[in-house]
Structures are given as structure tokens and as C-alpha cells.
C-alpha positions in Angstrom: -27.3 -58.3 -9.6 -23.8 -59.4 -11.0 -20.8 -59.7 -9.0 -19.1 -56.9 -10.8 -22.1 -54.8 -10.5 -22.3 -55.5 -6.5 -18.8 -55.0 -6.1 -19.0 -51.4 -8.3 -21.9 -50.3 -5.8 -19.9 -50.7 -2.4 -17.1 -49.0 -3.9 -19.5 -46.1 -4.5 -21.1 -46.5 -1.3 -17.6 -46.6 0.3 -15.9 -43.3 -1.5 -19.5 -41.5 -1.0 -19.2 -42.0 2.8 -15.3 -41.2 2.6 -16.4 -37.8 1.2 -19.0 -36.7 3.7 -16.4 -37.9 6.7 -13.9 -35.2 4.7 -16.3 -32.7 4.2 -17.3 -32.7 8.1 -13.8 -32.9 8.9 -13.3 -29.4 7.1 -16.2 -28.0 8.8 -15.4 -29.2 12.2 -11.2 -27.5 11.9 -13.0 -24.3 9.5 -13.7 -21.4 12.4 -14.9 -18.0 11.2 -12.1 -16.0 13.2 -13.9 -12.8 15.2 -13.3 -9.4 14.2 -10.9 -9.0 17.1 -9.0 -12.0 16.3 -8.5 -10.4 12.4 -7.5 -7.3 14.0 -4.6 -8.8 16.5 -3.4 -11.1 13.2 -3.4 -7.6 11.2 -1.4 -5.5 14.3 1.6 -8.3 13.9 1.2 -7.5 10.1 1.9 -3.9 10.6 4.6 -4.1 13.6 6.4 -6.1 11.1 6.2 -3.8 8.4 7.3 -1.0 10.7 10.2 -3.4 12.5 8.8 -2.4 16.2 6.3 -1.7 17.9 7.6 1.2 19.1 7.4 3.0 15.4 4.0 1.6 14.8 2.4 3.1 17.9 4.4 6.8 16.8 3.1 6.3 13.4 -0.6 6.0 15.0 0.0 8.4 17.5 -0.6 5.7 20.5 1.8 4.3 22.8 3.2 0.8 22.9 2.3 0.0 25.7 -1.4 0.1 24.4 -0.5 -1.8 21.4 0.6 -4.4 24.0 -1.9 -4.8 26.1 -4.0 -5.2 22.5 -1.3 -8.1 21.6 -1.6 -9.7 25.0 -5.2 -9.4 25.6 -4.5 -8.0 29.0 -7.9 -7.7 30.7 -9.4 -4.2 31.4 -9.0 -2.9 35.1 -12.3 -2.0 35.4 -14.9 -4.9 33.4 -11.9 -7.6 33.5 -12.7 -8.4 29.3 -9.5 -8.7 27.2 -8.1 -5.5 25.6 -10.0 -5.4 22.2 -9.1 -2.8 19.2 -11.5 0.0 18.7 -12.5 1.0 15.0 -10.9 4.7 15.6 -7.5 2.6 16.1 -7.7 0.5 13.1 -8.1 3.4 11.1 -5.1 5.3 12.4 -3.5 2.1 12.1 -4.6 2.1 8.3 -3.3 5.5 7.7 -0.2 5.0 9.3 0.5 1.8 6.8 -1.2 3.6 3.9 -3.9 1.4 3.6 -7.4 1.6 2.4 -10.2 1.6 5.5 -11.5 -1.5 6.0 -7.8 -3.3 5.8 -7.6 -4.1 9.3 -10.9 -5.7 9.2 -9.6 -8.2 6.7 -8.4 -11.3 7.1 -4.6 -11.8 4.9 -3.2 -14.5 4.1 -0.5 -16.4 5.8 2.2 -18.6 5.3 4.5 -19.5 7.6 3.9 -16.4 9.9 4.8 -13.9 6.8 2.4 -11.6 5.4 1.2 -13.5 1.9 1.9 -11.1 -0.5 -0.4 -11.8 -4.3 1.9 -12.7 -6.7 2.5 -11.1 -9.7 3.7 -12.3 -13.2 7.0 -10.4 -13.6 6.9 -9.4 -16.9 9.8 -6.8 -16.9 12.5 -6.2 -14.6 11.2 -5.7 -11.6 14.2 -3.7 -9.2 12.3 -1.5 -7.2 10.4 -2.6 -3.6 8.4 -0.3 -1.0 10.5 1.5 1.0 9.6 3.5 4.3 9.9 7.4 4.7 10.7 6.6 8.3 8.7 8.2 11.3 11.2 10.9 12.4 10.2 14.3 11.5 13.0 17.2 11.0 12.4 20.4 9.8 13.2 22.2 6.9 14.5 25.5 8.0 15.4 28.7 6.4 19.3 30.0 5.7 18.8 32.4 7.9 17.7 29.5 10.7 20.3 27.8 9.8 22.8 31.0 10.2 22.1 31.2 13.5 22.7 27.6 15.0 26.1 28.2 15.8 25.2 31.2 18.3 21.5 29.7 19.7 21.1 27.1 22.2 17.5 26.3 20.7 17.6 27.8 17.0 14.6 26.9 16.3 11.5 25.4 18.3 9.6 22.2 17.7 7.1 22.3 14.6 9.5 25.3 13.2 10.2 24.8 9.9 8.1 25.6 6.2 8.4 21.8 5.4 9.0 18.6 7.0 11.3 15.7 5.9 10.9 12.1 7.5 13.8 10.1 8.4 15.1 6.8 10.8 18.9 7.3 10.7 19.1 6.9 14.5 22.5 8.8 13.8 21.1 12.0 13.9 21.7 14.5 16.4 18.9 16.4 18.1 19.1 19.2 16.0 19.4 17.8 12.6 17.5 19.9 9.8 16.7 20.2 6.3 17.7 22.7 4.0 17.1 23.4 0.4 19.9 24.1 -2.7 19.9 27.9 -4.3 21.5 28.6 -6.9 24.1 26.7 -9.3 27.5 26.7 -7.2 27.2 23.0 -6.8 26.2 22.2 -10.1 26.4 19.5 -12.1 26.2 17.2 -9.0 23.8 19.0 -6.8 20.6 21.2 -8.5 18.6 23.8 -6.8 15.2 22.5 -5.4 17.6 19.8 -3.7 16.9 19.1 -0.3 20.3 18.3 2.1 19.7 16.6 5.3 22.4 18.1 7.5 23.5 17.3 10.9 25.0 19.8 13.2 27.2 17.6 15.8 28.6 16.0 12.9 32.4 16.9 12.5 33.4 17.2 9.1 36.3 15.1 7.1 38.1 15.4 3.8 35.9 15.7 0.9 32.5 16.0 3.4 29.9 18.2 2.2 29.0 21.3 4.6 26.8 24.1 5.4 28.7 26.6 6.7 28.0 30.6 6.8 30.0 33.8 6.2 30.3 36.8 8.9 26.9 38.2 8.0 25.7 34.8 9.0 24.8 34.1 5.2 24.6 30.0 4.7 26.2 28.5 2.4 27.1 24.5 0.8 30.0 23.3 -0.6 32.6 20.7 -0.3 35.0 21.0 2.8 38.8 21.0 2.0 41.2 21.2 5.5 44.4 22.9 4.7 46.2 22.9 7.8 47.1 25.3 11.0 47.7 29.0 11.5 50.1 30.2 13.9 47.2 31.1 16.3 46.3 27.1 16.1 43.3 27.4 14.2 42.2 25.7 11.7 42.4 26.6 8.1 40.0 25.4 5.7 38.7 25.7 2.3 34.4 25.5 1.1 34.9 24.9 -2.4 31.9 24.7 -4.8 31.7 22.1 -7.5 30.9 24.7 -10.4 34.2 25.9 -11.3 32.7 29.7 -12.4 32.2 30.6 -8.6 35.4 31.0 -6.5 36.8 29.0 -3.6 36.5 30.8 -0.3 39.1 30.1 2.8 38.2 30.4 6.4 42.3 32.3 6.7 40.9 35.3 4.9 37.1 35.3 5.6 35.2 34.5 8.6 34.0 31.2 8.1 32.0 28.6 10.8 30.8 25.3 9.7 27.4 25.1 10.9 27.0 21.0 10.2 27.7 18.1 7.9 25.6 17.0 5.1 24.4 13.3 5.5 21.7 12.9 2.9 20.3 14.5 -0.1 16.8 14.4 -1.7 16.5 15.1 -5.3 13.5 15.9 -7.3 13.8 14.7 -10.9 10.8 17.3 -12.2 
């Protein structure tokens, strides 16, 4: 055998053996991760989706404190094993993210503690991202529920309501409510169909948009105007709708009472 040929061979024995000592390397640092282990990496996932744990637990209808003894592996009173995730809590966790059974039970990639999203060719402008509905129910009540707030400690009882709006403004009061648009007094801005989010501990300002109801304890929306003080020290306002064929009424020569603010609309575009 020729030098060259000798020397060619130890090079091949050499990389041959570098590549089996990498190979076993990989092996030796590769773990399959439990199903219990996927399920803890997937609860961060969603608690950071969510922004607490606290939200997450509401979604799924458990408690947090649950969720952290799941975290921590805190060991069961009774057998002493580490808290483990059942499958009937992965799947409420699944429904609560919107995702497809099984999701939990998959392992996602990582980087740098984010969730890895897949990425996507952006082939047109792209100005849109997920956004929560929040995990706050309030009810959407009728005009005649909403007549009465003013005058009733407890309107209207939990679950009340034909629909059901979700929210996380942490401004708003106990009682908030929904309430949806008749009629074309507030056209061209507002459209019947809308839904207004309205808070009643709210005070209104300049400009605010109300519902407020008449002596027969009819409800109403339309844009609050003050206009000053009668001699008896009340106040004098205007409701004045944005379609200029309906007329403005004042609360000096009707009996008016604001029953809350407006803090949010929700449009439907068909």
C-alpha cells in the first residue's frame, strides 16, 4: 500500500469513528419527554397565552390553585406521587385555547421559552393577530332590564340575559351589561344590530355616549350634552341623537335619568 493510500485510510477510519462518537452523543442528550412532562411544557404555553393563571383556570372551569399544584408537582396527600394532569383537564384546557383534542398531548416547539410559532411566507399585508374575547361574561339585557337599573338593587340576576358578551376591561363595574341598537336615531355612526357595552357607575362627561330612559322607564342612546343648573340645583342636560330627523330631548322639560355610560361598541358588518 502507498503512502498516500495509508494516509487516505486513517483519515477515513478517523472521521468514521468521529461520527459514531456524535451519533451516541445525540442519543445519550435525546430523551423521549413523558406525557406528563409535554403536558406541564403545554400548561405554561396556555397561561401565557391567557397572561395568568388565574384566567386560564376560569377559562377551564378549575381553580389555580390546581393548576399550581400541576406546575409544581406537589405530591398528592394521600399516595405522595406528584400532581399529574388528567386527560378530562387537557381537554377543557384545549377548549378553553381553541385547540384541536390531542394539543396538549403534543410536544411544541421552543425557543427561548416562547411558544415557536410555524412561520409563514407573508405574501400580502399581514395586519391582523389573534386577539382574546376575554373570560368575563356580562349580559345582554333587554330595554326594559335596563329601565329598571336605576330603581333595583339587583336588576337583574346572574345568567339573566338573552345573550352573552365576553370582556377583560377590569374597569367595569359589577353591573355592567350589554344592550343592542334599535332603530336609526344614531345613524350614520351607530347601526341597529350594534351591541353597546355600558357601564352603570360610570359618570358621564361632555360628548359621552349614554343610555338613559324617559318617565315610562323607556331606554334610550344618544350622546350626552350638560347644559348647566336650574334654580332647584339640578342638573340640566341634553341626549341628543346623531340622526338629525329625530329631535333632541332635555332632561328641564322631560323626566330624564341616565342609567350608565357607554364604554364599548360591537358592530356586525353583515
Amino acid at each position: 500500500m502507498s503512502i498516500a493510500a495509508a494516509y487516505s485510510e486513517s483519515l477515513n477510519i478517523v472521521n468514521s469513528e468521529s461520527h459514531i462518537s456524535m451519533f451516541s452523543d445525540l442519543l445519550c442528550n435525546a430523551r423521549m419527554q413523558t406525557n406528563d412532562e409535554i403536558r406541564r411544557e403545554n400548561l405554561e404555553v396556555a397561561i401565557k397565552r391567557l397572561g395568568t393563571a388565574a384566567r386560564l383556570a376560569e377559562a377551564a372551569g378549575t381553580s389555580a390553585a390546581y393548576l399550581s399544584q400541576i406546575r409544581n408537582r406537589t405530591p398528592d396527600s394521600k399516595s405522595g406521587t406528584p400532581k399529574m394532569m388528567g386527560d378530562a383537564m387537557a381537554r377543557r384546557i384545549e377548549a378553553a385555547l381553541g385547540e384541536p383534542e390531542g394539543w396538549m398531548d403534543r410536544s411544541h416547539l421552543f425557543k427561548g421559552g416562547e411558544e415557536q410559532q410555524p412561520k409563514i411566507p407573508k405574501v400580502f399585508d399581514e395586519n391582523v393577530s389573534p386577539a382574546l374575547l376575554g373570560t368575563r361574561s356580562i349580559p345582554v339585557i333587554s330595554a326594559v332590564q335596563a329601565g329598571a337599573l336605576r330603581d333595583m338593587e339587583s336588576p337583574y340576576e346572574p345568567g339573566d340575559g338573552y345573550a352573552v358578551e365576553y370582556t377583560d376591561d377590569a374597569k367595569l363595574s359589577r353591573w355592567a351589561f350589554g344592550l343592542d341598537v334599535e332603530g336609526d336615531s344614531m345613524e350614520p355612526r351607530f347601526h341597529p344590530g350594534d351591541r353597546l357595552i355600558v357601564d352603570p357607575e360610570r359618570q358621564p362627561k361632555p360628548g359621552s355616549f349614554v343610555v338613559a330612559r324617559n318617565g315610562s322607564n323607556q331606554a334610550t342612546f344618544k350622546k350626552y350634552r350638560p347644559r348647566g343648573i336650574d334654580a332647584q340645583g339640578n342638573e340640566i342636560f341634553e341626549l341628543a341623537p346623531l340622526n338629525e330627523d329625530y329631535p333632541t330631548m332635555r332632561s328641564d322639560t322631560e323626566k330624564l335619568t341616565i342609567i350608565g355610560v357607554v364604554t364599548e361598541v360591537r358592530q356586525k358588518l353583515i
